[in-house]
C-alpha positions, 0 to 999 in steps of 0.5 A, a space after each residue: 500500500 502507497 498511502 502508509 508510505 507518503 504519509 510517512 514521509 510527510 510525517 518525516 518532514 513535518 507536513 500534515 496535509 490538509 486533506 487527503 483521499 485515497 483513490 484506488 483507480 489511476 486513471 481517475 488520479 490523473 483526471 482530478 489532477 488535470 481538472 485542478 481538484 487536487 494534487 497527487 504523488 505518483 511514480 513519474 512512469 505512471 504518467 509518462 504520456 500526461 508528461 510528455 504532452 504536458 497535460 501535466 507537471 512533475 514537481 519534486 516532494 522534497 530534496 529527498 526522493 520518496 522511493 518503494 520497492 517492488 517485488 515478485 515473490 514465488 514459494 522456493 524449489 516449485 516451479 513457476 508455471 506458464 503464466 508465472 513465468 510470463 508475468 515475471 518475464 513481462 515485469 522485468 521487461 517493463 522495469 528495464 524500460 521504467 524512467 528512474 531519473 527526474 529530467 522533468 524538474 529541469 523543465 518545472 523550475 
């Protein structure tokens, strides 16, 4: 869960936001975003085409990137079936094409 994780780090920060709403649909993230309802913190690979359109802006949380770790976990000596092995490929594929830098704060300040 992402909510625990960004609350944490505010709370690091001393940050208390004001209000806040836990939205579980992305799509639906970005269109409150786009109309001005709000703000949200999202990895920057999940808007990449909002970004690059410039339908929206990246802006950085703090000096210190908020980070979390993805895993995929399988039971140890069973092997992984078709579909496992599909997913797991799938998943590398896409991490190798993942943005992990910040370029569009260059652009945003």
């Amino acid at each position: 869960m992402t909510a625990p994780i960004v609350a944490d780090y505010f709370k690091k920060m001393g940050v208390v936001p004001s209000t806040i709403m836990e939205i579980g649909n992305i799509e639906a993230i970005k269109e409150l975003v786009k109309l001005n309802l709000g703000v949200s913190v999202l990895a920057p690979w999940i808007a990449d085409r909002e970004l690059a359109r410039g339908r929206l802006k990246l802006r950085p949380l703090g000096a210190k990137a908020l980070t979390r770790e993805w895993a995929v976990m399988a039971v140890a000596g069973r092997r992984l079936s078709l579909p496992e092995e599909m997913f797991c490929k799938l998943c590398r594929q896409q991490a190798a094409g993942m943005r992990l830098d910040r370029r569009d704060l260059a652009a945003a300040k």
